[in-house]
Structure formats: structure tokens, C-alpha cells
N, C-alpha and C positions, 0 to 999 in steps of 0.2 A: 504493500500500500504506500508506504514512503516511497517510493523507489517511482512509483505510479506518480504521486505527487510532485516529485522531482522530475521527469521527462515531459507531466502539463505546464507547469509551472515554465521550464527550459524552452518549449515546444510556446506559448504565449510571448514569452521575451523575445524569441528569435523572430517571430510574426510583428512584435514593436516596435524591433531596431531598425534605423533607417539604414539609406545605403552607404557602403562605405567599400575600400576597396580592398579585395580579397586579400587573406595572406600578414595580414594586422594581428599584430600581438595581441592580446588582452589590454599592457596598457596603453600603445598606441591608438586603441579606439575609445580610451580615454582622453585622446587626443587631436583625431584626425575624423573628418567623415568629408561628405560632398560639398557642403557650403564651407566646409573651413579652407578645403584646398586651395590654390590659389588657382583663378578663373583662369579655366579654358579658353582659348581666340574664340571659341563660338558664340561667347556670352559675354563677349567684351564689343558692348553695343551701345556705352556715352559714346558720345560725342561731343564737341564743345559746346555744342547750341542744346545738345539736353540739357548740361549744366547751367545754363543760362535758362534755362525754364524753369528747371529744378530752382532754382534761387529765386527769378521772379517772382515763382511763385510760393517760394517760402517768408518772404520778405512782407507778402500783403498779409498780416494776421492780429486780431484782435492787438496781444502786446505789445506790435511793434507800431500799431496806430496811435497808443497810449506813450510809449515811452518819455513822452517829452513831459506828461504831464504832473511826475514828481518833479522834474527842472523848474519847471516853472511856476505850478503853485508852491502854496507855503510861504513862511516867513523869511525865507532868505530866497525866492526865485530868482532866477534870471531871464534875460529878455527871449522871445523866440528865436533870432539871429541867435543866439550866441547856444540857446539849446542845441537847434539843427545844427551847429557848427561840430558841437559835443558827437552828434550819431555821427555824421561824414567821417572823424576823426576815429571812433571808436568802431567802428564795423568797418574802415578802412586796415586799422589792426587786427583786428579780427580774421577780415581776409585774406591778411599776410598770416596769419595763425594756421588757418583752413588748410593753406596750400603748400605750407610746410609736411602738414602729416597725410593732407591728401595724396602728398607728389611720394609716399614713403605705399600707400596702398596701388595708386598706376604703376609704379612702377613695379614691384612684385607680385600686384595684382591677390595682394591679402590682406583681410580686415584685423579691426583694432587688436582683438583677443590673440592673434598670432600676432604680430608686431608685437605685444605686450610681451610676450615669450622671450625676447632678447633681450630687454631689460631690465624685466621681474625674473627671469626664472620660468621653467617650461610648469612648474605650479605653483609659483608665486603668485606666477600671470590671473590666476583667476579668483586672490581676492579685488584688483580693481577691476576686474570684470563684472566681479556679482557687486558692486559699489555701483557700475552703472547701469548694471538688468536692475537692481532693484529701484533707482532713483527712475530707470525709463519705467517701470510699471507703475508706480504712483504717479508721476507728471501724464500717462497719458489717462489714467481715473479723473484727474483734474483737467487735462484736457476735453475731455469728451463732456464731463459735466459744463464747462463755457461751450460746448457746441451744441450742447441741448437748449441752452439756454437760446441760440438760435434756433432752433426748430421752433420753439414756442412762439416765436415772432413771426414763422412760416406758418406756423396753424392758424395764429392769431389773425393773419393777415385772409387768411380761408374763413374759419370763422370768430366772427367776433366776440362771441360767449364763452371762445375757448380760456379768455382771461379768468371767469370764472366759474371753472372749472370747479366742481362741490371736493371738498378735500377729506380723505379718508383715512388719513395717515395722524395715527397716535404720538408719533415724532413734531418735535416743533424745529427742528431744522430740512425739512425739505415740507412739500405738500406733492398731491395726487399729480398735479398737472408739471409742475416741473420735473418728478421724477419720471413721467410717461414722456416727454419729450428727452428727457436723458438718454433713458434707455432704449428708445427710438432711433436715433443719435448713433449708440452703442452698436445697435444690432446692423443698421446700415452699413457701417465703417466694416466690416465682418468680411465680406467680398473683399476690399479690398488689399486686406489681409494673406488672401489667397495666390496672391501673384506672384512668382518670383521679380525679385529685384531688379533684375535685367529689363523688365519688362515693364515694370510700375511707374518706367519713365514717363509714359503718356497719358499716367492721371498727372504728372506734375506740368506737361505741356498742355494738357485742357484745360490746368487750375491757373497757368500765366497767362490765359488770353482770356478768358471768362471772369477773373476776381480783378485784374486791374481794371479791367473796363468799368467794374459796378464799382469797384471805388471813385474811380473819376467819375461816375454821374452823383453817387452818393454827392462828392464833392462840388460839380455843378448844380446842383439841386441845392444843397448846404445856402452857398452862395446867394440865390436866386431869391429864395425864401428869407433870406437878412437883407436881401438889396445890399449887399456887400461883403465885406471879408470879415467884420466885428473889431471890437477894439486891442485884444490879444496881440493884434501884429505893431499897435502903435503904442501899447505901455512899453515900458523900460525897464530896467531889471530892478531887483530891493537890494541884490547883496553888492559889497562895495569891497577892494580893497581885497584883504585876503581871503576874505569871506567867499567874495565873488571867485576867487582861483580854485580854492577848495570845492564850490559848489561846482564848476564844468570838471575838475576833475573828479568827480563823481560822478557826475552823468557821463563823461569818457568809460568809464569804469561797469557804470553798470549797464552801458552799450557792449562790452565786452564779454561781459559776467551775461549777459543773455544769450551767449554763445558758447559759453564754456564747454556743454555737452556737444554740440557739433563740434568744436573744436577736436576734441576726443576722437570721435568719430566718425570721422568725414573718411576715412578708406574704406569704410564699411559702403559707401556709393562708390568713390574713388576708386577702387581695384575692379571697377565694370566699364573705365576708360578704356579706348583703345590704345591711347599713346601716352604718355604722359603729360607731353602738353596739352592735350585734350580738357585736361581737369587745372592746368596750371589760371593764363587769362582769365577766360572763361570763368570762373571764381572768382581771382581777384579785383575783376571789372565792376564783376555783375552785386557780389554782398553789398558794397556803401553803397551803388548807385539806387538800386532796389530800396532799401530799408531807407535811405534818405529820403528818397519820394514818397513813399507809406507814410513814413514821419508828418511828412511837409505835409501832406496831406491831413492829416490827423490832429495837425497842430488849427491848420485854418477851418476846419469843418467844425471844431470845437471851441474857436474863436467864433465861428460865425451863430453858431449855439447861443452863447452869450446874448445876441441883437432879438433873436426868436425869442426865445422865450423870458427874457433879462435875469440880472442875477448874475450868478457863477456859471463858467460854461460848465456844459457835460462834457468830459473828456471818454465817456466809455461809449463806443459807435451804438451799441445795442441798446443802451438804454436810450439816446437818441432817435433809434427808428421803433422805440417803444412808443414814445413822443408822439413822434409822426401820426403813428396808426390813430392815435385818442382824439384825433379829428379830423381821418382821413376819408375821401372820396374813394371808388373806385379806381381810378387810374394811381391815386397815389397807396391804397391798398398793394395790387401789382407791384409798382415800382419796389415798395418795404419788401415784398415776398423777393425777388430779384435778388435785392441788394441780400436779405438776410440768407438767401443760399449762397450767395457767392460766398460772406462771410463760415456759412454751416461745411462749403467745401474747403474754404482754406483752412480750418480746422482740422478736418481729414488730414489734408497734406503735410499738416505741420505734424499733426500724429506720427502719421505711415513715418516722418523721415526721423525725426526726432526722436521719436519713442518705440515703436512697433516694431521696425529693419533694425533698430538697435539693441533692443532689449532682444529680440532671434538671434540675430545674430552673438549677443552673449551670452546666451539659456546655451545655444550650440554648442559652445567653448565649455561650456560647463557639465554639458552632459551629451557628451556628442555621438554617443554610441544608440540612444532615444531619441536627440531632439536634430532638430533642422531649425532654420529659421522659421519657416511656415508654423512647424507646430509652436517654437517658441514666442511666435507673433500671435497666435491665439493664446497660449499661456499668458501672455501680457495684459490682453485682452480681458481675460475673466477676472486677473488680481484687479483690473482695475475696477471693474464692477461692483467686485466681491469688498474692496476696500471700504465702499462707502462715501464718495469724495465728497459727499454735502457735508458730514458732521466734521471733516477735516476743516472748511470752507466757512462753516456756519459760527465754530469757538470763537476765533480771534483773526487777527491778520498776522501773529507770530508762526502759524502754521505755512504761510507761504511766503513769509522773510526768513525763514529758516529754510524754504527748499531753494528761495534763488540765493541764498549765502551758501548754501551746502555743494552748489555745483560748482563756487568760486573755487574751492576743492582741488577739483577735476587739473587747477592749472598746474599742482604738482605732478602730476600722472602726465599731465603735455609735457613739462619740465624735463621728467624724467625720458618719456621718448625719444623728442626732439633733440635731446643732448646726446642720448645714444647711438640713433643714427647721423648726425652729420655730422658731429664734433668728436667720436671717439671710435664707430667704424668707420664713419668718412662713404655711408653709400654702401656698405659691401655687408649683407646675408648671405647665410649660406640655407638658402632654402629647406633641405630633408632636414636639416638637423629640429628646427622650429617646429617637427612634427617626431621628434626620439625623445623615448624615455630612458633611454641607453645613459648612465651615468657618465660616460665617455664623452658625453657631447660638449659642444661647445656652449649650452646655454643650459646645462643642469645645474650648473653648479655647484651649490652645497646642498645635498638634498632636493634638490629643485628648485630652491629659491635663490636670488642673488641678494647677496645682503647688501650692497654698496645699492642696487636700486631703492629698497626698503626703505635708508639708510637717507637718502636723499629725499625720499617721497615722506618720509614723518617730519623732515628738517622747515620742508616747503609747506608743511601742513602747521607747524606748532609755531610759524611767524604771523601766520594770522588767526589761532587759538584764539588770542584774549580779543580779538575786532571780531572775533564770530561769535563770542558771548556776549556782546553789547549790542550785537547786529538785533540780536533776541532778546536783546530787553532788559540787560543786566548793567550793573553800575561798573565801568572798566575806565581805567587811565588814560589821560588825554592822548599821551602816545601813541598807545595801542588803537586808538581810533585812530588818528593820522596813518599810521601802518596799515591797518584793515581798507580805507580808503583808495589805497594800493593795490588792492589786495591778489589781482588777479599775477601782475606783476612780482610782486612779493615770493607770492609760491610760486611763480615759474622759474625767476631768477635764482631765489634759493636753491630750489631742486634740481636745475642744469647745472647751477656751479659744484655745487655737495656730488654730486654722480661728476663731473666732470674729474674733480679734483681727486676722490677715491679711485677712478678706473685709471688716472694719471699714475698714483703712486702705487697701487695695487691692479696693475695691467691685468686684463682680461682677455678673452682666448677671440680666434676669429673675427681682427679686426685688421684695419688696414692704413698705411700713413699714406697713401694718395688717393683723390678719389676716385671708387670702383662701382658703381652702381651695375650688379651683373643680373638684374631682373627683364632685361630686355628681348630676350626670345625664349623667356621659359613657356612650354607651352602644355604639358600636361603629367606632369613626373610623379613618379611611382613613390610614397613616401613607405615603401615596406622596406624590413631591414636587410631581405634577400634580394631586394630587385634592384641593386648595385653595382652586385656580382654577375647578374646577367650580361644588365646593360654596358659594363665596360667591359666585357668579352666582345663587345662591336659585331655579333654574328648577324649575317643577313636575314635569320629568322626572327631574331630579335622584338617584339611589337613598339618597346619602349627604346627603340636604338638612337632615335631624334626627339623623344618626348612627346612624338603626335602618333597617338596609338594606329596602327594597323596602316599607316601611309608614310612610307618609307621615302616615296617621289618628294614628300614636300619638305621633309627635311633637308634632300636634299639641293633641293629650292634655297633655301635657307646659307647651308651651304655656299653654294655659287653667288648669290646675292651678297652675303659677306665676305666674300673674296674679292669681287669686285668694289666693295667701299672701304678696302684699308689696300694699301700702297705698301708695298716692302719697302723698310729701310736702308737706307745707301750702304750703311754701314751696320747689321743686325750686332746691338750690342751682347757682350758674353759676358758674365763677370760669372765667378762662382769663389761666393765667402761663406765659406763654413767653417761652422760653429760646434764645437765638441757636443753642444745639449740639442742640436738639431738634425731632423732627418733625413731633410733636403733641402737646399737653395736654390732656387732656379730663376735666370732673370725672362722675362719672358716681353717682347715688342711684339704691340698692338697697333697696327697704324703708326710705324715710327715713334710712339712713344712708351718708353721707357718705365718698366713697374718690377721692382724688386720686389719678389715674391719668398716668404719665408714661411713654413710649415713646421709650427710645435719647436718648443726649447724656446731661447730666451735671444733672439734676432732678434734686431732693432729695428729691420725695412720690413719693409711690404706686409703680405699678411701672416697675420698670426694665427695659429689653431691649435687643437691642442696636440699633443707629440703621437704621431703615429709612422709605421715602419713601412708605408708605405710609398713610393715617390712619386708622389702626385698631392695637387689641389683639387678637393674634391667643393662643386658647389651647384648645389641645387640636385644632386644625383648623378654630378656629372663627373669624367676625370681628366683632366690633363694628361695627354701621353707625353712621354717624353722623349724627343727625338735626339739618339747620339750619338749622329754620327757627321755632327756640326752643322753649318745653317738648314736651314728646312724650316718644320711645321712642327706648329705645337697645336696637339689634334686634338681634341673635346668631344669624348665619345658618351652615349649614353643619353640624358633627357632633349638637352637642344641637338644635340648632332653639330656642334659647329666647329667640326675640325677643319684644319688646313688655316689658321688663325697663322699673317707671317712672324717668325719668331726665328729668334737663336733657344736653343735650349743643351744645356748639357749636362750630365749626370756621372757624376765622380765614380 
């Protein structure tokens, strides 16, 4: 009967694992499944102009219509110029943030949870993983509750009685009609749930031509209705002096801090470019110019609020086209429904990218022998339901100054990235390894974890500890306010320098002193521990000989194409210094230029890995052969197939 119990029980698991590729260890598919891999050419289907969609259309959304309006109300506001000045500047940073860790996923074409792996530790990696699945499942409960909140102004605008809707609910922080509109909301968003990523690009290309539009009529309608712009655009600011400095650095700051999670990640879309420049521009054009104009927008329609109705403007769009409806005709009924879906889809969008793709994608990382992103996009989906997000919404307002200070967070974990890859590999992964649990690896470290990441990511975390307890409402030191003010900078600088200066003095394995970015024609590689040994056997039966399974023609495409775009050296340079603790030195010319190459022990050029008796650089699955018998080719057998690379190489 045990025994019975044990083969249903094995026989249900094996029915719920997703796919993954054969020949995987135990803990390798603790590691590795289909969406972790890094994308295949077939599914590598941005383009520039989708990520110009994808941002148009993340850029129009409730938040970012508001954002000007802590700048400017309150006892120390400042003037609207100088607000809109704060978004340009801080979403211009921003987008140089983006495209930092974007251009780390096009070009290896893998998301956050793998990057993470090289500078946490191949299970390090997944306590800031489960830091940002669990911050995406709660922002998107709170997100979907602001988009219910739009539905009810589509119903409302159908029928008018829907406002008063008979309330059956024993709770006094939600009622019948706002939670039927929630969860309406909820259940619609569910499809789009379904689609893989590659493909979800053309709800974000229907959401930039359909939401800016009803914003701009929102806006000309605004206008029309005040017979002008309102008085917002002609007051002057209150604060003075250094009042006034501190105040735009703040709003600098928390233009930043509303990106922090994208910050993160952005290769979670990024590794579905097809080039790298694809995701580069294309980004850093489109974030400040988007989110400026939403701003600009947002700031005069609730100036213009002000002349309609007098008083204080309304800064929040929806309660504005709540407004609307309490005296509206027919045609301006319509226009409300319009405007409030285009609002009810940019909600969706800002979910799916923000929350839903992100929190899959790191449910996957975390249990990837069960989840996929799909499934863990609906997992996301029901914490958020299941959460509750009105009695979050309904206690106080410390409940969501605590979620956008808790993401400022996020900037030691960018710290800790960004410093890994450009400042101390310099560009240079070595793909299979960021899927071994092989102690051997380059990024196991101690146990799995790196402590010099850790190490730097608590340094970047405890400079704004005492500004994140006053963020919430607690009595803290003037300094420690002027620091938290900082804040997003604070932890980034800290935790690049801290990880910089530790992997300076305490060097680490697989990295390289020029830079090598070698993610450029991976195209499908085998992360199992045996399929190494095949592929640098180079045999013609080979499937994985070029890394593009079962078509051997187009590797060697590949091939001939990169022979034709590097030039042999006039002069193929030779140098061979070795080193008693190492096991090969090989210099190796790429297009005439020059990369001292060192494998394991304690060489000072090129790359470093850890000591193996092997003679060869192995990267991505791939090897180095070594030709020697003087000038020639240094041949790259195995996932890309890109041998015949011109080179000197020689082997003592």
C-alpha cells in the first residue's frame, strides 16, 4: 500500500512538472526549466519600436498622472515648471538605470533570477528573488483594486444607479459595489495572463495608441470645460532657499523610486530583444519622454479642475471623471466610459509588466521544476485577491509609504548587479555555469551563496534603515532624513562600491580585465552536465554541435558570417606566461584585437575561472580548441559553433 502510495503520488508530480530538458540532475531542475533558459532566436521578437510601445504605454497610468501632485501641494510646494523639471530629470535617470540591466538581459538573453546567480550565489540568488515575487504579488492586489475602481466609472457611466448599488458587506472597509467591480477587474486581466511574453507585446502596442489618445481628449475636454488651463500653471512655488533644493530633490527621487522595480527587472522583457541595441535607444528615449507628457498632462487637467469646480484641484483622474458623470448628458456619459477604459486598460499593462511577467518569472527561479511563468502569473494573480487589498488601502496611508519606500530597497540589489557585471566581469558570463549546482562552479561559491554580494547588498540596505523608519512615521535624526532623501542613490552607491571593493581585494572566479561581452550568438545550449562532453567531440551527429538543435546548415551560417567580419591580424600576436598555479594561458586575437586569456590559479590578464586541467575556455557550453601548431584558428566547438575565430594560439 505504501509502495502504491508512492508510484501515485511520483506518477501526479511527474504529470505537474513543467518542461524542462532531459538528462537534468535533481538539482539542476532546481535550477533550470524552459523560461529560465536563455531565449531561443525564435522568440526573440522586440524590436525597438515594441519597446517604444511597451513604455508609451506604461508611462500613461493613474501614478504617473499624479506624480507631480505631492510636489506641488502642501506647505512647502513648488511651482509646476520646476515639478515637470523634477520627472524629465528623474525618469531620464531612471532610463539610464533601465538600460544598464536591460542591455545585461539582450545580450545573454536571460532574466533577472539568472543574472542574480553571478552575484548572489546560484542560491543566494533566490532570497532577492522571493523579495521581489512577493512585493510583485501584493502591488499587483493593489493594483487591480485602482482598476476596479475604474470599472465602476464604466458601469456607472452604463448605468447610473450602479453608484448605488444596496451594500451587503459586514466589513466597513470595502462595500458590494466596489468589490464587484474589483473583482471584475480581476477576473478580466486572467487572459491576459495566458500569453507568453514574447507575444504580450501587442497588448502593450494597443495600450500606446488607445490610452494616449483618451488622455489627450481627457485633456482637451479638461481645458474646454474651465475655458482655460486654471491657475496651477500661474502660482509660484512656497518653498525658498534650501527648502526649495531639498523639495525637487525629492521629487527627483521619488520619480526614480517609482521605478525601482523595473529597474530590477527590465531583462525579464529585455532578453526577448533581438539585438541589443534593440532594447538600448528605444528605452532611453522613450521613459522621460512618455512619463513627462502623462505628467504634463496631469498636472494641467488638474489645474484646470481647480476653475470647474473651484477650490482645490483634484489631482486623482478618476475621481475627476466621477465628477463628470454627476451631471452628465449622454455624449458626455460615453466620453467618461472611453476615457475610464482606456484608464481600466492601462492598469492591465502596468500589471502584466510590472507585476504578473515579474513575479513568473521569479515563482520560476524559485521552483522551476513546477512553475513556468504562466503558472506563476496566475499564482500572482490569486495572492492578490486572496490578500485582501481594500483593508490594506482602507487603515492608513503608512501601508503604501511603506510599499513605495520598501522598493527604494530594490536599489541595492541594482547596486549589487550592475557593479558585477560591468565593473568587475567587464561583460563576460559564462552561460552553463549560471544553471550548475556543481560546487566546482564559478558562481557557487560558499555553499551557494557569495558573501561579498550579501555583504554589499545589507551595506546598501542599513544607509537608509533609519530614513525608512521615519518614511513610516517614526521620530529619526535630521541626518538620517537628508540620507533617506537620497535614498535610491545611497543604496546603489553603497552596494556597487562595498561589492566592488571586496571582489577587488578578495578576487573572484570567471571574470575578465577587458571587455568581453560573449552573449552574442548563443543560440540554444544544453545546460546538462553530460552534454559538454558530446558537444566538444565536434561529431557530425552531434544535434547540439552549433547550439541550434537539429540544423547543423545554420551554424554553419554562422560560421562563414563571422569569418567574414573579423580581419586577420598583420601580425597574430603569441605571448605565452605561465604561471606555476595555472593550467593554461592562451592569448587569443579576435579581429586584431588583443585578449589575454587566463584559466584558474592566480593570473593577472584576461579571464579568470576556477583551476581546471583542462586546456581550454569553456563559455556558454562551448570550448576553445587549441591550435599548435602556430598561426591558425582558435575553433569554438559545441553550442554557437563558431570556430575558425582568426587567432594565434599555442599550448606549452
Amino acid at each position: 500500500m505504501e509502495k502504491l502510495k508512492q508510484s501515485k503520488a511520483r506518477y501526479y508530480a511527474d504529470k505537474l512538472a513543467v518542461e524542462s530538458e532531459p538528462g537534468l540532475t535533481n538539482a539542476q531542475l532546481m535550477l533550470t526549466n524552459h523560461d529560465l533558459k536563455p531565449v531561443e532566436p525564435e522568440r526573440r521578437q522586440w524590436g525597438p519600436w515594441n519597446f517604444v510601445g511597451f513604455w508609451i504605454a506604461d508611462s500613461f497610468n493613474i501614478n504617473t498622472w499624479m506624480i507631480s501632485s505631492s510636489m506641488i501641494s502642501g506647505p512647502d510646494g513648488i511651482s509646476w515648471w520646476q515639478s515637470w523639471l523634477c520627472v524629465w530629470i528623474g525618469y531620464t535617470i531612471a532610463g539610464f538605470f533601465i538600460c544598464l540591466t536591460g542591455r545585461i538581459g539582450a545580450t545573454y538573453h536571460i532574466s533577472f533570477p539568472v543574472i542574480c546567480r553571478s552575484s548572489f550565489g546560484i542560491w543566494g540568488s533566490l532570497w532577492p528573488v522571493f523579495n521581489r515575487a512577493a512585493m510583485a504579488c501584493i502591488w499587483y492586489g493593489v493594483q487591480s483594486w485602482i482598476g476596479g475602481e475604474c470599472v465602476t466609472l464604466m458601469l456607472r457611466s452604463i448605468w447610473s444607479n450602479y453608484k448605488d448599488l444596496p451594500n451587503t458587506f459586514p466589513s466597513q472597509s470595502t462595500n458590494t459595489r466596489d468589490y464587484v467591480s474589483f473583482f471584475l477587474f480581476w477576473f478580466c486581466s486572467l487572459p491576459a495572463i495566458w500569453f507568453p511574453v514574447h507575444k504580450i507585446r501587442h497588448l502593450f502596442t494597443v495600450k500606446a495608441y488607445f490610452v494616449p489618445a483618451a488622455g489627450i481628449t481627457f485633456f482637451i475636454w479638461a481645458i474646454v470645460r474651465a475655458h482655460g488651463i486654471g491657475p496651477i500653471v500661474h502660482q509660484g512655488g512656497k518653498a525658498t532657499g534650501s527648502a526649495l533644493g531639498w523639495a525637487m530633490v525629492k521629487g527627483i527621487m521619488s520619480s526614480i523610486a517609482n521605478f525601482a522595480t523595473l529597474i530590477v527587472n527590465d531583462p525579464d522583457f529585455a532578453r526577448f530583444a533581438r539585438k541589443p541595441k534593440d532594447a538600448l535607444w528605444s528605452q532611453f528615449i522613450t521613459i522621460p519622454v512618455g512619463f513627462a507628457v502623462t505628467s504634463f498632462i496631469g498636472i494641467i487637467v488638474s489645474s484646470s479642475s481647480a476653475v470647474i469646480y473651484g477650490g482645490e484641484a483634484v489631482w486623482n483622474p478618476l475621481d475627476l471623471l466621477g465628477r463628470f458623470l454627476d451631471s452628465a448628458n449622454s455624449g458626455e456619459r460615453f466620453g467618461v466610459f472611453m476615457i475610464a477604459s482606456a484608464f481600466a486598460l492601462a492598469q492591465l499593462g502596468t500589471n502584466i509588466a510590472a507585476n504578473s511577467v515579474s513575479a513568473g518569472t521569479d515563482m520560476t527561479a524559485l521552483l522551476p521544476r513546477y512553475l513556468n511563468i504562466r503558472r506563476g502569473g496566475y499564482i500572482c494573480a490569486l495572492v492578490g485577491l486572496v490578500m485582501c487589498p481594500w483593508n490594506l488601502l482602507s487603515t492608513s496611508n503608512n501601508f503604501t509609504t511603506y510599499l513605495s519606500a520598501y522598493s527604494v530597497f530594490l536599489s541595492s540589489i541594482a547596486g549589487v548587479m550592475i557593479c558585477d557585471y560591468y565593473f568587475v566581469r567587464k561583460g563576460f558570463l559564462q552561460i552553463r555555469d549560471l544553471y550548475s549546482a556543481q560546487s566546482t562552479g564559478p558562481y557557487y561559491y560558499m555553499f551557494g551563496f557569495h558573501w561579498r554580494g550579501y555583504t554589499a547588498y545589507i551595506c546598501g540596505i542599513l544607509i537608509n534603515i533609519v530614513g525608512f523608519v521615519g518614511a513610516i512615521g517614526r521620530k529619526v535624526p535630521a541626518g538620517a532624513t537628508y540620507l533617506y532623501n537620497l535614498n535610491f542613490f545611497c543604496g546603489f552607491i553603497v552596494a556597487s562600491a562595498t561589492y566592488y571593493l571586496l571582489c577587488k581585494y578578495f578576487p573572484i572566479p570567471a571574470t575578465s580585465d577587458v571587455w568581453m561581452e560573449v552573449g552574442e550568438d548563443i543560440r540554444n545550449p544544453s545546460v546538462a552536465y553530460g552534454a559538454d562532453d558530446e558537444a566538444d567531440a565536434g561529431s557530425e551527429g552531434s544535434p547540439d554541435r552549433y547550439g541550434i538543435k537539429g540544423d547543423e546548415e545554420a551554424g554553419d551560417e554562422v560560421i562563414k558570417e563571422r569569418q567574414s567580419n573579423l580581419p586577420l591580424p598583420e601580425e597574430p600576436p603569441v605571448k605565452s606566461d605561465w604561471n606555476s598555479n595555472d593550467s593554461s594561458t592562451v592569448n587569443v586575437g579576435s579581429g586584431g584585437v588583443q585578449s589575454d586569456v587566463s584559466y584558474g590559479g592566480g593570473s593577472d590578464t584576461g579571464l579568470r575561472g576556477p583551476a581546471t586541467s583542462d586546456s581550454s575556455l569553456r563559455t556558454d557550453g562551448e570550448q576553445f580548441g587549441i591550435n599548435t601548431s602556430g598561426p591558425g584558428k582558435v575553433g569554438r566547438e559545441g553550442k554557437d559553433g563558431l570556430e575558425g575565430l582568426p587567432a594565434d594560439a599555442k599550448k606549452s
